[in-house]
C-alpha positions as CSV (number, residue, x, y, z in Angstrom):
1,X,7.8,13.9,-54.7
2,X,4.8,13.6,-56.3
3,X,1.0,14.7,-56.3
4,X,0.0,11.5,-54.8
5,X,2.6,10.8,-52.2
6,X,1.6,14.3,-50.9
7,X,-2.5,13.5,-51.3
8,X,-1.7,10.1,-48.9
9,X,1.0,12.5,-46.7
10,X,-1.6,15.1,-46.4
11,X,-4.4,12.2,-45.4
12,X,-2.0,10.6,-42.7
13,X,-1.4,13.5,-41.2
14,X,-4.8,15.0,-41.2
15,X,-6.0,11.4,-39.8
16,X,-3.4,11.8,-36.8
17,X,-2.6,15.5,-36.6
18,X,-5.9,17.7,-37.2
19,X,-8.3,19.0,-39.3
20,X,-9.6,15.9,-40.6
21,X,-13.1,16.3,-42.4
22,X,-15.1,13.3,-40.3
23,X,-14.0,14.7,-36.8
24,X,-11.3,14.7,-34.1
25,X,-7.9,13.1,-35.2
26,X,-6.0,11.0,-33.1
27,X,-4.1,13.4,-31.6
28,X,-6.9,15.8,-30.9
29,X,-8.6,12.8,-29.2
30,X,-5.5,11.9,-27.3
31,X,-5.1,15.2,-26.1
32,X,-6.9,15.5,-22.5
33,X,-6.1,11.8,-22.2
34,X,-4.7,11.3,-18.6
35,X,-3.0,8.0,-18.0
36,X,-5.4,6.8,-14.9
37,X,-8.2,7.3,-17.7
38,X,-6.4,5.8,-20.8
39,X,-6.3,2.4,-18.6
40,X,-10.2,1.9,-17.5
41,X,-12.2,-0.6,-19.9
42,X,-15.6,1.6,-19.2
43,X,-16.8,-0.7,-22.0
44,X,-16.9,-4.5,-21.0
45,X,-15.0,-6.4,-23.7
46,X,-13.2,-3.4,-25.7
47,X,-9.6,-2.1,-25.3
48,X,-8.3,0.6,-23.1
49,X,-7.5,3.5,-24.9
50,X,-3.7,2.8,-23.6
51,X,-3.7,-0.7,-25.4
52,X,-5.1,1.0,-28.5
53,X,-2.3,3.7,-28.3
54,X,0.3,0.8,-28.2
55,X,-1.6,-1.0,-30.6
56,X,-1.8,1.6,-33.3
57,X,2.2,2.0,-32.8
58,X,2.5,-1.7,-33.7
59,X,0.8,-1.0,-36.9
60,X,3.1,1.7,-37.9
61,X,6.4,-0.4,-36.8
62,X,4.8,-3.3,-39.2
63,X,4.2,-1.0,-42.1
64,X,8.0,0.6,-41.4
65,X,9.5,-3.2,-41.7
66,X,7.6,-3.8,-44.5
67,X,9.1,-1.0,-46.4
68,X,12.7,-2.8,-45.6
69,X,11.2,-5.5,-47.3
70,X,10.6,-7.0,-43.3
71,X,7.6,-9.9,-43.7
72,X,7.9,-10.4,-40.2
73,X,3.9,-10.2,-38.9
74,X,3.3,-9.0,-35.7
75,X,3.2,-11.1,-32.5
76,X,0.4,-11.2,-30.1
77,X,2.7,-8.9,-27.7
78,X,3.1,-6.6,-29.9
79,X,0.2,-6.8,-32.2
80,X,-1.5,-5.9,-28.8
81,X,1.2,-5.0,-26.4
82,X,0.0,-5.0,-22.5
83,X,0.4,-1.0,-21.0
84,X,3.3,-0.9,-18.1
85,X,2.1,0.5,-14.8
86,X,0.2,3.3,-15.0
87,X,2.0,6.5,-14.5
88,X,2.0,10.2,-16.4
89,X,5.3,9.2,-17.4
90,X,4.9,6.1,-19.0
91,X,1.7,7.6,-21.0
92,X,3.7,10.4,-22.3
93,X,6.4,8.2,-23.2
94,X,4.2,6.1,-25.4
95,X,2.1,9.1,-26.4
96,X,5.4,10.8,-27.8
97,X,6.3,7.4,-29.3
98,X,3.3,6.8,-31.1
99,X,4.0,10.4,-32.8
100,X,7.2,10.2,-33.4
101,X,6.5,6.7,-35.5
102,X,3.9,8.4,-37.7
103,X,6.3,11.3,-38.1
104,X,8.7,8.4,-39.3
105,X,5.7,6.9,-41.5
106,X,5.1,9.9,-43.0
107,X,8.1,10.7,-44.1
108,X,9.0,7.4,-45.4
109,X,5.4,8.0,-47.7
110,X,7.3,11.3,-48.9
111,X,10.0,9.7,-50.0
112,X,8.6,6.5,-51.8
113,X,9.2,6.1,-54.8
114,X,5.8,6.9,-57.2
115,X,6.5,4.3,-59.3
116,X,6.0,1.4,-57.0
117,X,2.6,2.3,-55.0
118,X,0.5,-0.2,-56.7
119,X,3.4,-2.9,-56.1
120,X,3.3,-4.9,-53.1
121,X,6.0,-4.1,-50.3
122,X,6.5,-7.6,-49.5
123,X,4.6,-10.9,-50.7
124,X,3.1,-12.0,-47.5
125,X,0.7,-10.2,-47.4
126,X,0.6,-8.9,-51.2
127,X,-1.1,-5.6,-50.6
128,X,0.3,-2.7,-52.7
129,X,2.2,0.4,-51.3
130,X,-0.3,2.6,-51.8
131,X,-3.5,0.3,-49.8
132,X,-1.0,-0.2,-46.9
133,X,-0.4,3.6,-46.5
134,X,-3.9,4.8,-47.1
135,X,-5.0,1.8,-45.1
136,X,-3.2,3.3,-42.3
137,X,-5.3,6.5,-42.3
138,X,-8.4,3.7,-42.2
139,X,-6.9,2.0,-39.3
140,X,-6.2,5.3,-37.4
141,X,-9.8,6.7,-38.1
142,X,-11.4,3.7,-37.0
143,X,-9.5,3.5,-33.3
144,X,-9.6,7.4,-32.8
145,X,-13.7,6.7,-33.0
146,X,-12.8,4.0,-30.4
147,X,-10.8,6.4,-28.2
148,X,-13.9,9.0,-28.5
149,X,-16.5,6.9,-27.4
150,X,-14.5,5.3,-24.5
151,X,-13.9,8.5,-23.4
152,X,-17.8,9.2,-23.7
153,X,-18.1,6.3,-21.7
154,X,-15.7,7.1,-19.0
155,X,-17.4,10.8,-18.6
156,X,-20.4,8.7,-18.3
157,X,-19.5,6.4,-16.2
158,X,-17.5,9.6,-14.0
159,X,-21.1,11.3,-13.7
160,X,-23.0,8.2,-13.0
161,X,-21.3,7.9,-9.8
């Protein structure tokens, strides 16, 4: 293992665990998150925080194929996956899921070898090792600001009424 597979480990995890410099992580975001409230678009035109849950799991299933070599790009369906009905069990269950795929993720960073991070995990696309696992961290970042600010706007919306 080396210094920088434990620098990106340390980033993913601080970008979905905790204590991440710029503000709540992912899972600090998701954590009052009831299901009836991860549905509502209280923003016309944006996701629901549940499609962006399912969404962010599709990135980390598409970063896990690529490292078996996998150049299989996402489909629509699950690029953007549609929730199921909205119940506490199917939030938890995709909740849990998305965890346990960047548990997976993060351990897979652990254990890649140092030597190819600035070689491409597949050819299409041709982005190194290294870019697609800090570029993970990005993409996590960017929807967790998402998340906060829908669920601004649903308190919002909650008090409005």
């Amino acid at each position: 293992m080396t210094t920088i597979a434990i620098a990106l480990h340390d980033q993913l995890q601080r970008a979905f665990e905790g204590e991440a410099w710029h503000g709540p992580a992912l899972r600090e975001a998701l954590a009052d998150v009831r299901a009836i409230d991860a549905t509502q678009h209280p923003v016309p035109g944006a996701h629901s925080i549940w499609e962006i849950v399912l969404h962010l799991g599709g990135t980390y299933r598409l970063v896990l194929w690529r490292l078996d070599a996998d150049e299989t790009p996402l489909g629509p369906d699950e690029d953007w996956p549609v929730p199921p009905a909205p119940t506490d069990e199917h939030w938890q269950r995709d909740v849990t899921e998305l965890h346990a795929l960047h548990t997976r993720l993060r351990g897979a960073v652990l254990e890649f070898p140092s030597e190819r991070l600035f070689e491409p995990l597949v050819a299409n696309p041709p982005y190194p090792a290294f870019t697609q696992f800090i570029g993970v961290t990005q993409h996590d970042l960017y929807h967790t600001d998402q998340i906060v600010l829908l669920k601004r706007a649903l308190r919002h919306r909650d008090h409005a009424t």
